[in-house]
N, C-alpha and C positions, 0 to 999 in steps of 0.2 A: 754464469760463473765459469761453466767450460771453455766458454769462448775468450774469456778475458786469459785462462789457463794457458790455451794454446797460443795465442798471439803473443804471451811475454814469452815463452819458450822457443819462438819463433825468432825472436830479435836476437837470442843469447845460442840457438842451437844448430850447427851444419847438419844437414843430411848427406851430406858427401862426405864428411871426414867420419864417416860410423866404420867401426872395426867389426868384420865377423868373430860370432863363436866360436869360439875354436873347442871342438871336442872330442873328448880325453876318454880313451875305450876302458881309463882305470877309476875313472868321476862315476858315480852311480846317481849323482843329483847336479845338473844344472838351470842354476837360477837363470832366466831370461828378460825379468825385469828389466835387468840394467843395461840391457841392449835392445831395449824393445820402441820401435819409432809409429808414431801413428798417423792417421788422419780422419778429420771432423767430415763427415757429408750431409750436410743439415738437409738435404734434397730428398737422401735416399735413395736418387735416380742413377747412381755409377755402378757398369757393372765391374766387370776382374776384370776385362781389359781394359777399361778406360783407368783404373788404378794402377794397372801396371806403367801405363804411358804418364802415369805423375808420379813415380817414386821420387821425384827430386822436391816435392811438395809434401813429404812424409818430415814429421819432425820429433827431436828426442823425447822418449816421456821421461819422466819425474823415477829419480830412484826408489822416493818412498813409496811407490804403489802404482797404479793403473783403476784409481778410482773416481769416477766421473758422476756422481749422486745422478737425480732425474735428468735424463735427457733424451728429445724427441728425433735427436742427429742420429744416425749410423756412422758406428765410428767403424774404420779399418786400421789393424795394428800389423805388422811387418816385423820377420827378423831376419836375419841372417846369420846360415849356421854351414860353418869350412869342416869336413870333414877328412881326415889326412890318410886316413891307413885304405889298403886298398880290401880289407876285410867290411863286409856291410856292419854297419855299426847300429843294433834295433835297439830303437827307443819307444818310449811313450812321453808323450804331451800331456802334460795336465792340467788343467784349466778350474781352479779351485773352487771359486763362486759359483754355486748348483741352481741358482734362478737367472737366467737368460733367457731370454724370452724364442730370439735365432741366433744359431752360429754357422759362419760357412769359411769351413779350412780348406786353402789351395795349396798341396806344396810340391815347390816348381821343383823339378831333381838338374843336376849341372846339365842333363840333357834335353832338358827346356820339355819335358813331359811333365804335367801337371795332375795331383791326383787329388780329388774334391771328394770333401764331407761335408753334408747339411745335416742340423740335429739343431737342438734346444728343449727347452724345460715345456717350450708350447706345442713338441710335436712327440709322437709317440715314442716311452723307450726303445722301440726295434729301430731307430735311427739312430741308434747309438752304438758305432763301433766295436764299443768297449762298454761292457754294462758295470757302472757304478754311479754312486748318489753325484758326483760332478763328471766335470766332461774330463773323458781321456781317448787319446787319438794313436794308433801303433803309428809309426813314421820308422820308415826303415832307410838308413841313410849310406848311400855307398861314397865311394872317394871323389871328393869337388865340393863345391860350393851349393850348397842350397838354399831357398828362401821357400818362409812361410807368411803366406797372408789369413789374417783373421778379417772377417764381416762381422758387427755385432750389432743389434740393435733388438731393447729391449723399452718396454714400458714401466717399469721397475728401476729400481737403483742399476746401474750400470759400475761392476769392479771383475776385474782379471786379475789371475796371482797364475801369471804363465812360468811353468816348469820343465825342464828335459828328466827325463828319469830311465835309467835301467829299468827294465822289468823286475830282474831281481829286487832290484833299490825301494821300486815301486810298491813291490809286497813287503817289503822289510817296513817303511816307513807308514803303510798302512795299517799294518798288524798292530804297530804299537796304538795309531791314531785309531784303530776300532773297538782296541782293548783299553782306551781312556774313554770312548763313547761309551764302551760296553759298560762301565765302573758309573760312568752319571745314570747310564738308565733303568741300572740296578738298582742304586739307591734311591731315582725318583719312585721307581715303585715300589719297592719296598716301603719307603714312608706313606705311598698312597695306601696300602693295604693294611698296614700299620694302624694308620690312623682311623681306618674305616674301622677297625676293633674296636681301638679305644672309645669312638663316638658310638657304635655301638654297645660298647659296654658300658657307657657314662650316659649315653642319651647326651646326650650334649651337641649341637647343631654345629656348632663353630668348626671342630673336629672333622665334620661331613665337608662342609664348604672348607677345608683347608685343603681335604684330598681331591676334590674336584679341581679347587686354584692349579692344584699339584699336576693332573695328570692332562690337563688342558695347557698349561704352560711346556711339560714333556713334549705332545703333542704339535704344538706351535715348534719348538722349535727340531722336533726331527723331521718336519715337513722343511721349515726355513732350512737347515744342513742337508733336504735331499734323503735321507733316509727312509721317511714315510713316504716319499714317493715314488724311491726305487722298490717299495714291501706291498705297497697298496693302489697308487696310483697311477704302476706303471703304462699302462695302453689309457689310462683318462686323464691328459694334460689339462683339460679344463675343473675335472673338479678337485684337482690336486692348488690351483690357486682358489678354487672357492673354500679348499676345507682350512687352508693356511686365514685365509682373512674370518671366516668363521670361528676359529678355534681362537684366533690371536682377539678376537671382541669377548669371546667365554672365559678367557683367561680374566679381562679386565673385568669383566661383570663379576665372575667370581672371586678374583684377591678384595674387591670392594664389599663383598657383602660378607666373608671373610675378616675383612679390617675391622666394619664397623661392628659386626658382634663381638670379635674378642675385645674390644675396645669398649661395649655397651655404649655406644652412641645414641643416644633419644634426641627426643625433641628438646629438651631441658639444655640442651648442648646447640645453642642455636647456629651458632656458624658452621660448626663441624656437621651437625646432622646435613645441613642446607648441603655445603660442599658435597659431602655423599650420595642424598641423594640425587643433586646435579649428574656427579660423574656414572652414577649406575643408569640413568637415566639415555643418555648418551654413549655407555655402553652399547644398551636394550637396541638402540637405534642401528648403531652398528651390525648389531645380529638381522634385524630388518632390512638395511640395505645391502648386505651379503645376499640375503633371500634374495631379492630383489633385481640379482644379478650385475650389481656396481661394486664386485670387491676389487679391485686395480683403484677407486678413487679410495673406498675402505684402508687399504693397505696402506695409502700414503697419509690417512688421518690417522691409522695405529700408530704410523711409526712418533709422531708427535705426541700423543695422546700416550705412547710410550716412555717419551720425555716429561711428560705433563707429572702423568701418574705418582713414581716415586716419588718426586720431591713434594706432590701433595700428602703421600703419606708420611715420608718422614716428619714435614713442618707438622704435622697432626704429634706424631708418636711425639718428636722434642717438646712440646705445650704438654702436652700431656706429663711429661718426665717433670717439666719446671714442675706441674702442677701439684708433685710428690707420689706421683703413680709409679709405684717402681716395678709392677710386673709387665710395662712396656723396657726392661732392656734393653733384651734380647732382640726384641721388635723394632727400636729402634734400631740399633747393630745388623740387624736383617735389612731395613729397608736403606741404612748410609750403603753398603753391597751394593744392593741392587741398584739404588741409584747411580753410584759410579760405573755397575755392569751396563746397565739400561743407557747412560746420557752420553758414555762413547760408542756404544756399541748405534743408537738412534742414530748420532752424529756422524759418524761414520755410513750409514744406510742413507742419509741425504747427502753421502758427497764431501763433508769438511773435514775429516780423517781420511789418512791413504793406508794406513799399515791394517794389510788383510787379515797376518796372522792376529793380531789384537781382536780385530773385529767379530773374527771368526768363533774364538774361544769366549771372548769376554761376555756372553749370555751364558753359556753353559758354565764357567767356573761361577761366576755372580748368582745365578739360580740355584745352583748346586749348593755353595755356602749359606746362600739367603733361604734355602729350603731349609736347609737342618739348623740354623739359627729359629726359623722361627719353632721349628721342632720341639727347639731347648725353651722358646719361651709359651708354649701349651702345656710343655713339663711342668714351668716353673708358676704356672696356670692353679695345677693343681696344690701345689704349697700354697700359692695364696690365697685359695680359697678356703686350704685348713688356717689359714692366720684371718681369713677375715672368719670364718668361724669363734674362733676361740676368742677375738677381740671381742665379738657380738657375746660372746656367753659371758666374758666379766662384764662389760656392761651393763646387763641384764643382771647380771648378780649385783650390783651395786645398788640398781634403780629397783630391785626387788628387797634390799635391805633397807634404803629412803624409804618406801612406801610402802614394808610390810604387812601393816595392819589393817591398808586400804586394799592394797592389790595383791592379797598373799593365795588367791586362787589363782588370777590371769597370771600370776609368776608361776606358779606348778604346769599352767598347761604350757608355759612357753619353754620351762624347765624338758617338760613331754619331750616338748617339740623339738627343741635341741641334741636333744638325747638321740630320737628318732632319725634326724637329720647325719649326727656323729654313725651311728651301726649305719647306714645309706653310703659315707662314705670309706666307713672300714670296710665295706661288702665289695667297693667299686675298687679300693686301694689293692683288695685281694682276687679280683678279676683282674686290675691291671696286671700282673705279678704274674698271674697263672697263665697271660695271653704275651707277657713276655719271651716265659721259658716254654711255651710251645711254641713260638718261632723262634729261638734257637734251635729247639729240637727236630724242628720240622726242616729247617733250613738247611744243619748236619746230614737230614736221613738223606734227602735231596740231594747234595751233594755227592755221598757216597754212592749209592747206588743210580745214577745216571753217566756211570763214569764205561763209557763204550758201549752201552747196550747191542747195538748192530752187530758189532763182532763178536759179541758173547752169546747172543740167540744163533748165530750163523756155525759157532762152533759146538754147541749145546747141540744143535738138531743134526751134523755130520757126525759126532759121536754117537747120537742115534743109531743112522743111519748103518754104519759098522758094525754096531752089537746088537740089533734088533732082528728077529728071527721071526717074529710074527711077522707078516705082509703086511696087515691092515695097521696095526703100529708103525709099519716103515713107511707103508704111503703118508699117512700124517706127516710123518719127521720130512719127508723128503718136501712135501708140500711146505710145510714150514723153513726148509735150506732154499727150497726155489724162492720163496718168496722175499725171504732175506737177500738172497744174492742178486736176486732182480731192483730190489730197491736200489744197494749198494752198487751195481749197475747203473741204473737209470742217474742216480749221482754222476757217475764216472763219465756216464755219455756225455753228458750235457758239460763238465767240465775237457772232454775232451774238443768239443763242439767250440766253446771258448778259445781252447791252444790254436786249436786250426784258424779261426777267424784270427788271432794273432801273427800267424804265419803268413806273410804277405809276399816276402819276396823269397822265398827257400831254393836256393841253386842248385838246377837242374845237375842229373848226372847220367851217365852211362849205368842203366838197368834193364835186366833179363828180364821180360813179362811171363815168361813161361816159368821160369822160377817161383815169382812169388803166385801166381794161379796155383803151382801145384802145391803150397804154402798153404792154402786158401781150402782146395777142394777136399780133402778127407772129410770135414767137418760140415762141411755144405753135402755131403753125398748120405752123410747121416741121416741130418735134416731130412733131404729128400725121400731117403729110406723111409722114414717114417711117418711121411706121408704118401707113401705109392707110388713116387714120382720117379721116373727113371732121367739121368744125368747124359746128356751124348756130348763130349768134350774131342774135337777135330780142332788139328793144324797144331796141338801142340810138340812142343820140339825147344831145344837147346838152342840159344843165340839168337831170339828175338829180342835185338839189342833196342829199346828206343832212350828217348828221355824224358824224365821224371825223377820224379823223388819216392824211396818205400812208402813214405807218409802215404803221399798223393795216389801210388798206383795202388796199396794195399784196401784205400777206402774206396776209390772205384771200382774194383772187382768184387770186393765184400759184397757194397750195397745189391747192386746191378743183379749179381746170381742172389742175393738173399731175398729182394723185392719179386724176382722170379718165380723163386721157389712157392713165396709167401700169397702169391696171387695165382698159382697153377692150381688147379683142382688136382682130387689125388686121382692115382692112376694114370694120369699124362706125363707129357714129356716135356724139358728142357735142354735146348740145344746151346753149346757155349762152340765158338766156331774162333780161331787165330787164321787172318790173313795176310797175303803178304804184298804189300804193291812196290814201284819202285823208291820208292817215299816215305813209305809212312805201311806201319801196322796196325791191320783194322781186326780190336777185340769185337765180336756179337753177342749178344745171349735174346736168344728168341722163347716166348714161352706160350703155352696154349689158354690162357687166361681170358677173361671177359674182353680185353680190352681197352683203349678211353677214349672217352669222347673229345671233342672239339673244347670244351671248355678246358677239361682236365688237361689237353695238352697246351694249353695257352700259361697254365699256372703253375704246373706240375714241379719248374723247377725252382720255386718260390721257400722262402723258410715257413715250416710250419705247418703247408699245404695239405688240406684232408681232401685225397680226390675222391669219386664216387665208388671207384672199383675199394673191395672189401676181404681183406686176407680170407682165402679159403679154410683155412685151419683155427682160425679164432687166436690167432694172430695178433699184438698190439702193431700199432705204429705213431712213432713218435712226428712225422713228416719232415723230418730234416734229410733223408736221405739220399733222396737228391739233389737237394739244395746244395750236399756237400759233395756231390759226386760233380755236377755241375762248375762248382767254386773251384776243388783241383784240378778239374780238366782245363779251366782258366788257364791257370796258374803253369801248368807243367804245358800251354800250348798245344793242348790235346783239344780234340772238335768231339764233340758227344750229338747222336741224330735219334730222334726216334717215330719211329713206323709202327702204328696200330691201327688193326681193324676191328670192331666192338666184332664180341660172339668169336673170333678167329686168334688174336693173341696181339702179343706186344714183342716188338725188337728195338734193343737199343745195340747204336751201332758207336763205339768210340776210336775215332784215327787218332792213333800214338804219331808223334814224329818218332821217324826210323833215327838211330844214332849215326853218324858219319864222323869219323875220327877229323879233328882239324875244321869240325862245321861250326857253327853255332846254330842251337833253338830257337825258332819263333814265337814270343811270348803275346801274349795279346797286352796290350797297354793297359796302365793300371784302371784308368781314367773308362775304358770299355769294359774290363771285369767290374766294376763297382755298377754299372748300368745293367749288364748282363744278369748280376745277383740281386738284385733288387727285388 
């Protein structure tokens, strides 16, 4: 089908008459769609440069979408983006579809520098530039022409919904899309918890298998949008597709055993029971070959079997409505939903719809209405089971007035029995009622009182602190503000850690290193105070002009003396040493520490990295610290060296470029920092 796609687009499309993007520093979203040209590599064998030597073999895609159902090709897609102002213009890329198997973005800058990302749903999230449930890429664009090449090639459905965004734009337009996620996955759970009452309080099976169906279709689909996989299955790409085809066969096994009991389906029912249990049957099999390690052929018999599904139930519910069954409404009404949710949303996952947005939502709005319809009809459960009550007791009252004189016992004990049956479900009508208004209640208290907690415990134990005169009371309190503050902390780090991986291109400038050192050291001299440690700080002075940015020099002198401090035993020394050559200023900080070994210096400046040596003072460490001290010295063209002897101590040596009024900086290409951080 893709190939017949591309070949008629081919007769009707130039690749030479395509127009660049042109982009608008006041646009906070552009679509790329409509300028996006591709090519088919059924090989898979081309690399980036043989692609570049065929851009005239690239052809237009389809305004409606970038969706290619199954296909065993690598596709490469191409844009072309004119940027005009001579201000860098930062963007992000976003790449909507969160199951792609590989991605690799090349994007060439007008100075024919090329800067590469590899990432996808099959490798782990630390190859992802940008951490969220889809792919997003910073791309920082200065004045001229750019081009972006995508590699894709997945064993899954194959669809792109490529986008330009502001940062800003980007947060703006996701707040509302997480705060629409946030609202469905409320209400699936809330009905899963719901109903897990109500069947507990009714004894009633159906209830249990509703909230199962419930929280396994949840499941299914925030793994398929990427959400369960950025929460759970971030560093196991593999069992992030086995839990999606697992969940997505538990889904099916449970809305069918679901169906057939609120429907009472027996044997007496011969076609319908037979169809059921075919399809749970086949289910079952499904969950076995997941185990089995076949979910990628799994997934593609769900998606059918996802089609299949619905319309088996509706044709069920509608027989059943002809049949005068009127507590299938609701049920039916639930299942026309989902089947219109289910048969574009299927359709679309093998390829014959292109509109992403549709495809994107139309499981979640169809389950969301098809959950609280069927809601409405376990509700409506309950009235019918007080009408088929009360039809069964005149009955009986009739056939006990026919046949008084014969049957005027067995009519008393079924009188009993009715009676008994009636208080059974006035007892259940007044559990349902009391397990209402406790979750309202519950729901309220919830609400209120989760509203800032952090800031309220952090400002609760600082007024401690002030008016407490006992010591051993103040130590508490202050323990209690450290450990709030360090949380709220540990927050900030890690969102800080994000801003800086977003800062990719930040224009150097004329900065005083002795400036922000002396910026730096009060606070480090504390520290050290208070571990023994004496500070010796040589060659500082006014006018060691180099280049950089505050960001960049403020996290390298931080880290450098804090990793110092934090591995010197007390009672030693650290030296901070500024020199001066004709070139370049070389900051040191030498410390008398354990040292590291050969392995530790081969990884050390890795994200994450736990090396051997162990904070003296019981100390945490997050391992980012060099990783970031490394990533700015990239960036600002700074060389970072380090010299350790185990038992003797550690120096790390970093050369600044000296400032030269009328010079320019040497930056290291972007394409060697991405290799260097690695």
């Amino acid at each position: 089908m893709s190939k017949i796609f591309i070949l008629t687009f081919l007769l009707f499309h130039s690749y030479g008459l395509s127009a660049h993007s042109l982009i608008d520093p006041s646009q906070a979203h552009t679509d790329l769609t409509t300028c996006t040209y591709l090519f088919e590599d059924p090989s898979g064998q081309l690399s980036f440069e043989d692609i570049q030597n065929r851009r005239d073999q690239f052809i237009e895609a389809p305004e409606t979408g970038l969706n290619y159902g199954h296909s065993q090709s690598v596709f490469w897609f191409h844009w072309f983006l004119e940027q005009p102002n001579l201000e860098v213009a930062h963007r992000i890329l976003q790449f909507g579809f969160p199951f792609l198997d590989h991605l690799e973005l090349y994007h060439v800058s007008p100075d024919g520098q090329v800067e590469v990302w590899k990432t996808g749903d099959q490798l782990d999230f630390s190859t992802r530039p940008i951490k969220a449930p889809d792919f997003q890429f910073p791309i920082d664009l200065d004045q001229g022409k750019h081009e972006l090449f995508l590699k894709v090639w997945s064993k899954g459905t194959l669809q792109i919904s490529a986008s330009l965004w502001t940062p800003s734009g980007l947060l703006e337009h996701q707040g509302l899309h997480r705060l629409l996620w946030g609202v469905y996955y409320g209400i699936m759970l809330v009905l899963f918890f719901y109903n897990l009452f109500v069947g507990n309080a009714l004894k009633d099976r159906v209830y249990y298998l509703y909230a199962l169906y419930g929280l396994f279709m949840l499941l299914t689909l925030s793994i398929l949008f990427g959400d369960a996989s950025w929460w759970f299955f971030a560093h196991q790409p593999w069992l992030n597709n086995f839990m999606l085809s697992f969940s997505a066969s538990l889904t099916f096994l449970f809305v069918l055993l679901f169906v057939k009991a609120f429907l009472r389906i027996g044997p007496e029912l011969v076609w319908q029971d037979r169809l059921f249990n075919g399809l749970i049957v086949i289910s079952g099999l499904f969950c076995l070959l997941v185990i089995s390690q076949l979910s990628d052929k799994v997934m593609i018999l769900s998606v059918y079997l996802m089609l299949v599904l619905p319309i088996a139930l509706f044709v069920v519910s509608i027989s059943r409505l002809i049949q005068g069954d009127r507590q299938v409404r609701f049920f039916c009404a639930a299942w026309a939903v989902m089947l219109l949710a289910t048969f574009y949303s299927g359709l679309s996952f093998l390829g014959m719809f292109k509109s992403e947005f549709l495809a994107e939502h139309a499981l979640q709005v169809g389950s969301g209405i098809e959950m609280l319809l069927l809601s409405f009809a376990l509700a409506d459960r309950i009235n019918f089971l007080r009408r088929e009550r009360e039809k069964s007791r005149q009955l009986l009252a009739k056939a006990v007035q026919r046949e008084h004189k014969l049957l005027s016992d067995q009519a008393n004990e079924l009188e009993q029995e009715v009676q008994i049956r009636t208080e059974k479900l006035a007892l259940a009508n007044m559990r349902l009622s009391d397990l209402v208004r406790d979750r309202v209640e519950f729901t309220s208290i919830v609400a209120h009182d989760l509203r800032s907690p952090l800031s309220g415990i952090a400002g609760m134990a600082e007024l401690l602190i002030m008016e407490e005169s006992e010591p051993e009371k103040r130590q508490y309190a202050e323990g209690i503000f450290k450990s709030t503050v360090n949380m709220m902390q540990l927050i900030k780090n890690l969102l800080e850690v994000s801003n800086i991986e977003l800062e990719q291109a930040s224009e150097l400038q004329n900065c005083d290193l002795g400036h922000y050192l002396s910026r730096l050291l009060p606070e480090h001299m504390r520290r050290a105070e208070s571990k023994g440690i004496k500070l010796q700080l040589w060659g500082l002075k006014e006018g060691n002009n180099i280049w950089g940015t505050a960001m960049g020099i403020e996290a390298v002198l931080d880290n450098l003396i804090s990793n110092a401090i934090k591995y010197t035993p007390p009672n030693s020394l650290v030296k901070i040493l500024i020199e001066e050559t004709p070139d370049k200023y070389v900051f040191s900080v030498k410390d008398q520490g354990g040292g590291l070994n050969e392995e530790d210096q081969k990884k050390m400046f890795g994200r994450f990295q736990k090396l051997s040596a162990r904070p003296t003072g019981g100390e945490s460490s997050s391992g980012l610290g060099l990783y970031i001290v490394k990533n700015m010295c990239a960036r600002m063209g700074a060389e970072i060296v380090c010299q350790s002897q185990l038992e003797v101590g550690t120096t790390f040596f970093v050369y600044f470029q000296k400032f030269i009024e009328g010079a320019k900086p040497t930056v290291q290409p972007a394409t060697q920092r991405l290799e260097t951080t690695r």
